[in-house]
C-alpha positions in Angstrom: 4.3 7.2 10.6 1.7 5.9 8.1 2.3 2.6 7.1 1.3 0.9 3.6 -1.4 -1.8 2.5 -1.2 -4.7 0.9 -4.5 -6.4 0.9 -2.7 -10.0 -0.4 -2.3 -12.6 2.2 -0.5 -14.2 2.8 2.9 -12.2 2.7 4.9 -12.8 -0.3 8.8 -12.3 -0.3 9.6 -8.9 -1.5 10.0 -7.8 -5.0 12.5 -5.7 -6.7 13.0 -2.1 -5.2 11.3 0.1 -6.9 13.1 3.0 -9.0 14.6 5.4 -6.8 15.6 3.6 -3.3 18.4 2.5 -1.7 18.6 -1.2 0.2 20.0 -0.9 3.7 19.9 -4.2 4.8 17.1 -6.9 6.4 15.9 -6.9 10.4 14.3 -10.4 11.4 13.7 -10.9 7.9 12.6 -7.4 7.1 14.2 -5.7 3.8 14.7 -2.1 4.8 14.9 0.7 1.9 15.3 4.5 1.9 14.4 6.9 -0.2 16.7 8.7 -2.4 14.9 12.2 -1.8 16.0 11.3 2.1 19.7 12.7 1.0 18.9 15.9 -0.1 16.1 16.9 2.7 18.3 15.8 5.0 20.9 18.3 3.8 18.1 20.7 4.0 17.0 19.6 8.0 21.0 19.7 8.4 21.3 23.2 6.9 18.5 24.5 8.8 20.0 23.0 12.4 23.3 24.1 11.3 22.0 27.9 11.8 20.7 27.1 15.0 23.7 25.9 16.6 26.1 28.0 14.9 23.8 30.9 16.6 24.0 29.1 19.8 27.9 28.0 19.3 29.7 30.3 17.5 32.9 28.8 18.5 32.3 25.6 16.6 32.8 27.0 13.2 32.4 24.4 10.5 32.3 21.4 13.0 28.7 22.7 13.5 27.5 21.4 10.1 28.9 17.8 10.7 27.1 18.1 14.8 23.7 18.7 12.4 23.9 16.2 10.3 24.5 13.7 13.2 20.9 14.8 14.6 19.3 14.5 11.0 20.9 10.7 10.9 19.9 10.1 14.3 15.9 11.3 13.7 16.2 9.2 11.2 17.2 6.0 13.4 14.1 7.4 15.7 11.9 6.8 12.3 13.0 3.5 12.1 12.3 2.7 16.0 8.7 3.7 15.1 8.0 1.6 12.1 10.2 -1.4 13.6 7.6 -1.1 16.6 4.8 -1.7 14.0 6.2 -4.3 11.8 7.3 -6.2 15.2 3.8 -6.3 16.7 2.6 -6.9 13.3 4.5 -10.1 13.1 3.7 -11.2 17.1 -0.2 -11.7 15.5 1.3 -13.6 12.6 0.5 -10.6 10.4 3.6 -10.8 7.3 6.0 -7.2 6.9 8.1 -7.3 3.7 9.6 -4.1 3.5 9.9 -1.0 5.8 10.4 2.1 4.0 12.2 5.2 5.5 11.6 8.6 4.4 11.4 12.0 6.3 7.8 12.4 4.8 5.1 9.3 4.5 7.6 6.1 5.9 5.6 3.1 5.8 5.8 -0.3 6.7 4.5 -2.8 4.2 2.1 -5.0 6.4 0.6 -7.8 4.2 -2.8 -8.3 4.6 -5.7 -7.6 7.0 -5.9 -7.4 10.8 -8.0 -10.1 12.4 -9.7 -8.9 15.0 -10.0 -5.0 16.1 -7.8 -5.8 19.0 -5.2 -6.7 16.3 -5.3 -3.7 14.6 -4.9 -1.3 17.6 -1.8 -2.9 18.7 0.0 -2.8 15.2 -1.0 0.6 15.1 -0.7 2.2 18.3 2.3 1.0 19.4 4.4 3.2 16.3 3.4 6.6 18.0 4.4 5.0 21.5 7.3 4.0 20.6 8.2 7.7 19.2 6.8 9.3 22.4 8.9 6.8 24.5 12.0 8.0 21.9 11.0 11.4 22.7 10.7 11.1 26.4 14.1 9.2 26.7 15.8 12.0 24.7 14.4 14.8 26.3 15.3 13.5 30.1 19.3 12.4 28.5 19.6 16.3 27.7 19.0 17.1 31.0 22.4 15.3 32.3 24.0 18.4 29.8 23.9 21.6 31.7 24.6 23.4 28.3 26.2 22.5 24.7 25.7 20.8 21.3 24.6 17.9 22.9 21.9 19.4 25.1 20.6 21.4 22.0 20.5 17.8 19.7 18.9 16.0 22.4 16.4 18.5 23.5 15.6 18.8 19.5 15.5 15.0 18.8 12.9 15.2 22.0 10.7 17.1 20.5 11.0 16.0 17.3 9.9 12.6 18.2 7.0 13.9 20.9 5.9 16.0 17.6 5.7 12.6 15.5 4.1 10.7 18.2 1.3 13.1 19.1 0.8 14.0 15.2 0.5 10.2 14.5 -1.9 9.6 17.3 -4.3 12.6 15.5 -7.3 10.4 14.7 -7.9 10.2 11.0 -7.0 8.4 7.9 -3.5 7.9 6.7 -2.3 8.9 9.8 -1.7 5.5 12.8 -4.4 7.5 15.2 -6.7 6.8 11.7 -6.2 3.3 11.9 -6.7 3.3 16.0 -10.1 5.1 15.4 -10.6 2.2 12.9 -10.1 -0.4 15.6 -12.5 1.2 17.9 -15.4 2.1 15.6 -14.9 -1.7 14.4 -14.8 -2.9 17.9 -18.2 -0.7 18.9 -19.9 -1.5 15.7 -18.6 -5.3 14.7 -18.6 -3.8 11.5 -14.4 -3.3 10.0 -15.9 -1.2 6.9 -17.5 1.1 8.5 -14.8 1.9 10.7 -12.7 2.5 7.6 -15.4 5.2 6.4 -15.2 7.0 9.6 -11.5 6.6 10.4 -11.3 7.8 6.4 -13.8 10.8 6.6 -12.1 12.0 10.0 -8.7 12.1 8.2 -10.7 14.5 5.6 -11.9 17.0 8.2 -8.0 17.0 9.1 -6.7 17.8 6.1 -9.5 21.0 5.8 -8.3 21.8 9.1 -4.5 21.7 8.3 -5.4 23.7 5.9 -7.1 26.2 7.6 -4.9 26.5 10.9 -2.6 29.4 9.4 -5.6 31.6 9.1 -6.4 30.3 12.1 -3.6 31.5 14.2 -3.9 34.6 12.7 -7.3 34.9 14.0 -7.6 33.4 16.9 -3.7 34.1 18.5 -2.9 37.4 16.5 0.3 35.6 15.2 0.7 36.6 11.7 0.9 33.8 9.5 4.0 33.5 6.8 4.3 31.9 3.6 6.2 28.8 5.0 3.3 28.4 7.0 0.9 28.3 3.9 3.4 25.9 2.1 4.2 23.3 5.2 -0.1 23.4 5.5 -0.8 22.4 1.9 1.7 20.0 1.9 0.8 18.0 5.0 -2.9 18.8 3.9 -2.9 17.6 0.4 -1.2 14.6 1.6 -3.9 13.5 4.5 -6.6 14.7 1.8 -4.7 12.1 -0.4 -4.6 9.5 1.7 -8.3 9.1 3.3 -9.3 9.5 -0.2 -7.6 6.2 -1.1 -8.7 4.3 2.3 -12.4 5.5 0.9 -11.6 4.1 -2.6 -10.3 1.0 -1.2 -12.9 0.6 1.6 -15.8 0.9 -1.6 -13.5 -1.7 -3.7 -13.4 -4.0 -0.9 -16.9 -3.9 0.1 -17.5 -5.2 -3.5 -15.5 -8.4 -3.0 -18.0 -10.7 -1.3 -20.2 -10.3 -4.1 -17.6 -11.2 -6.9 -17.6 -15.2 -8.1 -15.4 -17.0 -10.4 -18.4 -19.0 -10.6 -20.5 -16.3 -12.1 -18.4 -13.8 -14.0 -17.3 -17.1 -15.8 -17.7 -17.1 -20.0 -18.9 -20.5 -20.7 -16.3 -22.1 -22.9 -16.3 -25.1 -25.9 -12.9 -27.3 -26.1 -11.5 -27.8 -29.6 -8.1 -29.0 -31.1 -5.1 -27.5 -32.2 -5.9 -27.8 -35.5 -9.4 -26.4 -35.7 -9.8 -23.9 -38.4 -10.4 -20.1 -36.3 -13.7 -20.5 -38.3 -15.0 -23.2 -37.4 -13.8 -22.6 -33.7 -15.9 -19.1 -33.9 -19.3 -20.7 -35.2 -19.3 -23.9 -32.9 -18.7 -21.5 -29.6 -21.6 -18.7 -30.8 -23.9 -22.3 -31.5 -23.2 -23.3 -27.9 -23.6 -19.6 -26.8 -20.1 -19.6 -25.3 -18.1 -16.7 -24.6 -14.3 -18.3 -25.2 -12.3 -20.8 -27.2 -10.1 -24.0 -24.9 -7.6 -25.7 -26.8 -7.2 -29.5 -26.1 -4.6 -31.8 -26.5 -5.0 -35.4 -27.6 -5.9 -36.4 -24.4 -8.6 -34.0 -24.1 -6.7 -32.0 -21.8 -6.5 -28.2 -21.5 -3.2 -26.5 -22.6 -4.1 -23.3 -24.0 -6.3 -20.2 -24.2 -7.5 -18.8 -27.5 -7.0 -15.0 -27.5 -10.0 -12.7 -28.1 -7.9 -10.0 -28.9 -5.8 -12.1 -31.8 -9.2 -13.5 -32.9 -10.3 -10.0 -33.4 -7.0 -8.8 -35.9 -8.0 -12.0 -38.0 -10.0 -11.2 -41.2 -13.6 -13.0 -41.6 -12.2 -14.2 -45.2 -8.6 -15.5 -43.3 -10.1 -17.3 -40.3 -10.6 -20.4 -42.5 -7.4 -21.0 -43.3 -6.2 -19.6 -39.3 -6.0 -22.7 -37.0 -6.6 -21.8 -33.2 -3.4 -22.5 -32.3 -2.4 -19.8 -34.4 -4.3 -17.5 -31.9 -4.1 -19.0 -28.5 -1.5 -18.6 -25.8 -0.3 -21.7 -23.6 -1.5 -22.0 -20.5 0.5 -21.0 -17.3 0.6 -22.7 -14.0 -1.0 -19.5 -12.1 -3.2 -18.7 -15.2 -5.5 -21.5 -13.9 -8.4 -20.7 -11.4 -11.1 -22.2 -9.2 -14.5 -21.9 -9.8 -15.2 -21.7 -6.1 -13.1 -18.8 -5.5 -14.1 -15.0 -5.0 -12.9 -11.9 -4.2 -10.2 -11.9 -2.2 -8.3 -15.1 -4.3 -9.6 -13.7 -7.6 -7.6 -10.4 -6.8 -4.8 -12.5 -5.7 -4.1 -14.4 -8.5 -4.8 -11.3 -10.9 -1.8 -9.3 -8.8 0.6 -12.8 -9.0 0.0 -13.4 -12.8 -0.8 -11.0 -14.3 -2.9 -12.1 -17.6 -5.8 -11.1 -20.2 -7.7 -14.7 -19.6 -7.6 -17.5 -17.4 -8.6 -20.8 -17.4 -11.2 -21.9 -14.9 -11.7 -25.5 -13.4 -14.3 -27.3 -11.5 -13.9 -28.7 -8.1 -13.1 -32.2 -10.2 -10.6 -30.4 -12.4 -12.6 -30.3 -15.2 -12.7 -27.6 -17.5 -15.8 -24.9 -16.2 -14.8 -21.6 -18.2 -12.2 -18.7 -18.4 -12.0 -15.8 -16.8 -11.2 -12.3 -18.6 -9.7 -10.0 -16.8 -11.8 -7.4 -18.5 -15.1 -9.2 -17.1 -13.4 -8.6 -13.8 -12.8 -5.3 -14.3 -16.3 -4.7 -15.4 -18.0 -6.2 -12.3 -16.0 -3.4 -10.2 -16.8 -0.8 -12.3 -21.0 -1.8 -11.9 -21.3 -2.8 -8.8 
């Protein structure tokens, strides 16, 4: 199945659930979580089978229903051998998974931070469709030892089910795991990891216009007439791959930009002042030095908080006199301070870990260089 991105390395413990999940449990380490939505589709898959072996069985009566929703729990467990098999081979390469994520539509495996090497990247993503087709193979071969019966009907089903997932994934185009193959190899051809994004993400775009196309398509080409289920289960998996090579493009422009961003130069150049410093004063000593923010000092000349140009803003020209800066600063957190030397990557990293609207930036001597606004951040994506 696909599996979810996290470009911040290294892995960090995992949060909170979010709303709407169930926790299952941890594998080597591994929280695993399921969807509430899984409940009723599976009642739905269960239904659906239900019919089908009722057909098949008449004789079972009600016991069928219970025989159904064995195979829906059981497809499920084949879900979870596929995205185990990518978080495992993730974590051979040193490669962090917090969370694996189980859902009949869109499971994912939270793999924290980018492959290495294109070699890297074809294993953790190849070896998810494998291990379905492997699922598939096994269960297809066990139904054979069943002449007839419930349980050559759920194995044959759970066969094909997982051959169907593991030549679907293999389909080369972004989000789908043969996307992020196609990634590997375009990287490994080209030596270039973006532009492999681009093509894995444009080929997952021609899949989605031609999921979207195929009922007309059968129609045309093999005469079979093509229902409204057809329509539906087409815009579904086709707004979804639409979806999600859209957001590898987005990402692969976003990170393209990172080289190019610098504490050192999106930077405001600051003045240091005292807790006690009328807001006035504060405001003409700092547009004398040309400086962009406001660092309140302690008495030992040290850094210990941030003056706010949002709260500066709400004060009235005719009140700032009688406003310290202390009355408008916040204190400064331990992961609201930043390097000048860092970029991209670190800057986006520390904006994700704490979260705030400036932070204070030092020199390579610990010295006070500037602060960084989040909004100057912000800015240089939006320009670049």
């Amino acid at each position: 199945m696909p599996e979810s991105r996290d470009p911040q390395t290294p892995a960090q413990p995992a949060g909170p659930p979010p709303p709407g999940t169930w926790v299952l449990g941890r594998v080597r380490g591994i929280r695993l979580t399921m969807r509430f939505t899984w409940l009723p589709v599976a009642m739905l898959l269960a239904l659906g089978f239900a019919t089908i072996i009722g057909r098949q069985f008449p004789e079972l009566g009600g016991w069928r229903y219970l025989a159904a929703f064995a195979f829906v729990v059981a497809f499920t467990l084949s879900i979870l051998v596929h995205e185990l098999a990518h978080a495992l081979m993730a974590m051979k390469f040193g490669i962090g998974v917090s969370e694996i994520n189980l859902g009949f539509f869109a499971a994912g495996t939270h793999i924290e931070g980018e492959r290495k090497s294109p070699l890297e990247e074809f294993a953790v993503s190849v070896v998810g469709p494998i291990a379905s087709l492997i699922v598939g193979g096994l269960a297809y071969f066990a139904s054979r030892a069943f002449d007839e019966g419930v349980g050559y009907v759920a194995l044959w089903e759970l066969g094909v089910a997982n051959l169907i997932v593991g030549v679907t994934n293999l389909l080369p185009g972004l989000p789908l795991d043969g996307g992020w193959v196609l990634r590997a190899i375009v990287w490994k051809f080209t030596g270039n990891m973006h532009t492999g994004t681009l093509v894995a993400a444009w080929a997952g775009r021609v899949l989605a216009i031609s999921v979207l196309a195929a009922p007309v398509l059968l129609e045309e080409i093999w005469g079979r007439p093509a229902s409204m289920i057809d329509f539906v289960i087409a815009l579904l998996v086709g707004f979804f791959l639409w979806s999600g090579s859209t957001a590898s493009l987005m990402q692969a422009r976003l990170r393209r930009k990172l080289p190019a961003l610098q504490v050192r130069t999106l930077a405001r150049r600051a003045i240091a002042v005292h807790s006690g410093t009328p807001l006035s004063e504060a405001v003409r000593m700092a547009s004398e030095a040309n400086a962009g923010a406001v660092v309140v000092i302690d008495g030992d000349g040290k850094p210990h908080a941030l003056v706010s140009e949002t709260a500066v803003a709400a004060v009235a020209p005719n009140q700032r006199p009688w406003t310290s800066v202390s009355e408008v600063s916040t204190r400064i957190a331990a992961g609201h301070i930043i390097g000048v030397n860092d970029t991209g990557e670190e800057i986006l990293a520390n904006l994700r870990a704490q979260p705030a609207s400036e932070y204070l930036v030092l020199d390579a001597d610990g010295g006070v260089y500037g602060v960084l606004a989040t909004a100057d951040v912000e800015k240089a994506f939006r320009t670049r």
